[in-house]
N, C-alpha and C positions, 0 to 999 in steps of 0.2 A: 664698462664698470668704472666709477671714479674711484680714483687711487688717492688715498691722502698719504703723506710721509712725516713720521715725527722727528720731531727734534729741530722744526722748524725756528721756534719759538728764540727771544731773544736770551742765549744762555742767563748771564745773570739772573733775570726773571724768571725764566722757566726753573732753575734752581730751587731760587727762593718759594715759589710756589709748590712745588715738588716735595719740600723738605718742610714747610712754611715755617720758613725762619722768616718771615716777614710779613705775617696773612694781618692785614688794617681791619678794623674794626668800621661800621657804616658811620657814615659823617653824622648819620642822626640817630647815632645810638641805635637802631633797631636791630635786635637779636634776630630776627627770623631768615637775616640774607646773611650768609657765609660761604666761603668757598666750597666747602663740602656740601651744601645743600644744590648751588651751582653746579658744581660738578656732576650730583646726581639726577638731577635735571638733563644735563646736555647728553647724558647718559642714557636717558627715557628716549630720549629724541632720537636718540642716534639707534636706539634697540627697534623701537616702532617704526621709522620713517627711514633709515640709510643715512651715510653721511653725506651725503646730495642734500638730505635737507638741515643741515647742523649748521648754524649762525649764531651769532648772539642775541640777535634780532628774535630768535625762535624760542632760543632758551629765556629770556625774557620774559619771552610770553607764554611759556610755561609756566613759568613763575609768577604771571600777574605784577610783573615789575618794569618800569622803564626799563631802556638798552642801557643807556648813559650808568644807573646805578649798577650794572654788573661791575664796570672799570674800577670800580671801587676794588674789589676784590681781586679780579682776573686783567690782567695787562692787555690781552685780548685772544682770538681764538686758534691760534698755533700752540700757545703755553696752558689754554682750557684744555685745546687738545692732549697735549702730555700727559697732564693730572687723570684725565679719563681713563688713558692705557693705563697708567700706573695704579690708579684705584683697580680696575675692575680686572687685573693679574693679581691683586692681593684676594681675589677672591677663591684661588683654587685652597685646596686642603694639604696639610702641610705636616701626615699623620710622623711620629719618630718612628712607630716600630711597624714594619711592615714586612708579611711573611712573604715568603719564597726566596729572599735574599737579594741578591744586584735585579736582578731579571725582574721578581715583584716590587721593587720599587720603583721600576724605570716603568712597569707595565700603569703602577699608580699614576706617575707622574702622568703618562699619556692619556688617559682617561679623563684624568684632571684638564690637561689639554683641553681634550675632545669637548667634555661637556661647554669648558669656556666659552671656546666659540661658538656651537651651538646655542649658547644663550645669548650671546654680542655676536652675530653676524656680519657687521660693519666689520671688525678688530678683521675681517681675511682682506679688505681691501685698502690695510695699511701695510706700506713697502717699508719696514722698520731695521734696514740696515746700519742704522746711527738709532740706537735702542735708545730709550726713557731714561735717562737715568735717577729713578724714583728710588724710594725709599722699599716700594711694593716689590718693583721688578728685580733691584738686588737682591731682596730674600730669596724672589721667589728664584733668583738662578743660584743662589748660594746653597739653597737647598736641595734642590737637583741636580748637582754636582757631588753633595756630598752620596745623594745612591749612587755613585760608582770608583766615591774615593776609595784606596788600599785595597784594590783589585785587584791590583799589577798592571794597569795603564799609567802613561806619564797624565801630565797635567793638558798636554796639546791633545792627548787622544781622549781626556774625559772631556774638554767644551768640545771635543769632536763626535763624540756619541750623543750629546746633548742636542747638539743641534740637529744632527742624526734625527734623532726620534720625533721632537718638538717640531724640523721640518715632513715627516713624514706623517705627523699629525694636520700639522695648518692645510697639507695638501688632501689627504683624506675627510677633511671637516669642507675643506670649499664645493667637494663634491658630493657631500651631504646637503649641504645649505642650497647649490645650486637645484637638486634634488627634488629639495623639500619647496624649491621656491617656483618651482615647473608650472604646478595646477596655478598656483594664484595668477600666473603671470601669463600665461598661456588660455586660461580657461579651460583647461581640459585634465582630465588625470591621467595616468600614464596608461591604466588601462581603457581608457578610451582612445587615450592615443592608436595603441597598438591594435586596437578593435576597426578603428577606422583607416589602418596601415595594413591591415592584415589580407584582407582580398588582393591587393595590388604585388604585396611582396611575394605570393605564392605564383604568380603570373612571370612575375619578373627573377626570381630565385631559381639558380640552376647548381639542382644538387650535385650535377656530375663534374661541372666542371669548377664546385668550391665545396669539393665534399669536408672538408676537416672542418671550414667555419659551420657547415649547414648542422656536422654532426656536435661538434663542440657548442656552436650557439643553443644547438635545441635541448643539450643537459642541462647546458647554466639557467636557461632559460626557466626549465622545467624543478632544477636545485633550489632556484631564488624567487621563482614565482615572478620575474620579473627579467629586463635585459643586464638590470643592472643595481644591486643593491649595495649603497653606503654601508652599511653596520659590514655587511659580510666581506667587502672593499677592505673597510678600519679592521676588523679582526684579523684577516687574514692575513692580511701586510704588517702590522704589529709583530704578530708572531715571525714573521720574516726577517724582520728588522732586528729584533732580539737574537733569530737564532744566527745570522749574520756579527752581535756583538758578542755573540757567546763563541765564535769560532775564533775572533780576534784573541779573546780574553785566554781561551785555551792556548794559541801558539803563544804566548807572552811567559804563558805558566808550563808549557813545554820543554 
């Protein structure tokens, strides 16, 4: 899997383009090419095709435009890169009032997660330990911070639940996406997979002497209709996650 890493980009640039405190206007006047329209271009490409196939070269020609005239706009594609994360984190929902208290707003926030990468697929194979620092991705961590300010955590254990969650999201989304990307890649569905595995495993399966997986595998099996299902993976580890920050929350207020 190619791995891109942000924050590549040459700071000053990336900055200015992030914040555009300095977006140029085209040498020939033409309104139709902007960084924003760029942006969502390289956007489309990276949604349909992986970031394997994201160049300027590409977004160009989504565009019906020379490479040369993207430079106008974009410095080139480590600082495209950036604007991409930080546009499409500005697209989760960002509701004020949200019921159940810390617990349903942390459960919003992961949802809100979940669906992002679901929709951006590319976004699980950036290693974004040196984060964006956009205009999008501040809010969006300002605001998700504030579901667990005046809790009775300090300030190190609320980026600590944050990442908490939002890591236990990205991890629960790649095994969805990998999931979802079996048949295409594979040619086969899962249950044909397991229609064409299933003569061989009953041959080779020995209940006596792996009795717990043989009984354990054959409820989940028989629960999820399947070996293994993402949604019931995300919900059930959610709730784990939660009741894990609800234990914290209590000895604090103990």
């Amino acid at each position: 899997m190619t791995v891109e890493y942000s924050g590549k980009g040459d700071p000053a640039r990336s900055l200015a383009l992030l914040w555009r405190t300095s977006e140029r206007a085209s040498r020939k006047g033409k309104p139709e090419l902007s960084v924003g329209r760029i942006v969502r271009a390289a956007i489309e490409v990276a949604d349909a095709e992986g970031l394997q196939a994201l160049s300027m070269r590409r977004v160009a020609e989504r565009l019906g435009v020379g490479t040369m005239s993207l430079y106008t706009y974009v410095p080139g594609k480590p600082e495209l890169f950036d604007v991409m994360l930080d546009t499409v984190y500005g697209e989760t929902a960002r509701p004020e009032d949200v019921p159940g208290g810390w617990r349903g707003r942390l459960e919003q926030i992961a949802r809100e997660n979940w669906a992002l990468y679901l929709r951006h697929p590319w976004m699980l194979q950036v290693a974004a330990s040196r984060p964006v620092l956009g205009p999008n991705v501040t809010a969006k961590y300002d605001y998700e911070l504030r579901a667990v300010d005046g809790i009775g955590l300090t300030d190190l254990e609320m980026d600590s639940v944050i990442t908490l969650v939002t890591g236990f999201v990205h991890g629960a989304a790649r095994g969805a996406v990998e999931a979802a990307q079996a048949e295409s890649l594979t040619g086969m569905t899962d249950e044909q997979w397991w229609a064409a595995h299933a003569p061989f495993l009953s041959r080779i399966t020995d209940v006596a002497r792996y009795p717990t997986a043989a009984r354990v595998g054959q409820a989940a099996g028989e629960a999820l209709n399947a070996a293994y299902s993402p949604e019931h993976a995300f919900e059930f580890g959610l709730q784990r996650v939660l009741d894990g920050i609800e234990a914290l929350i209590s000895r604090r207020s103990a």
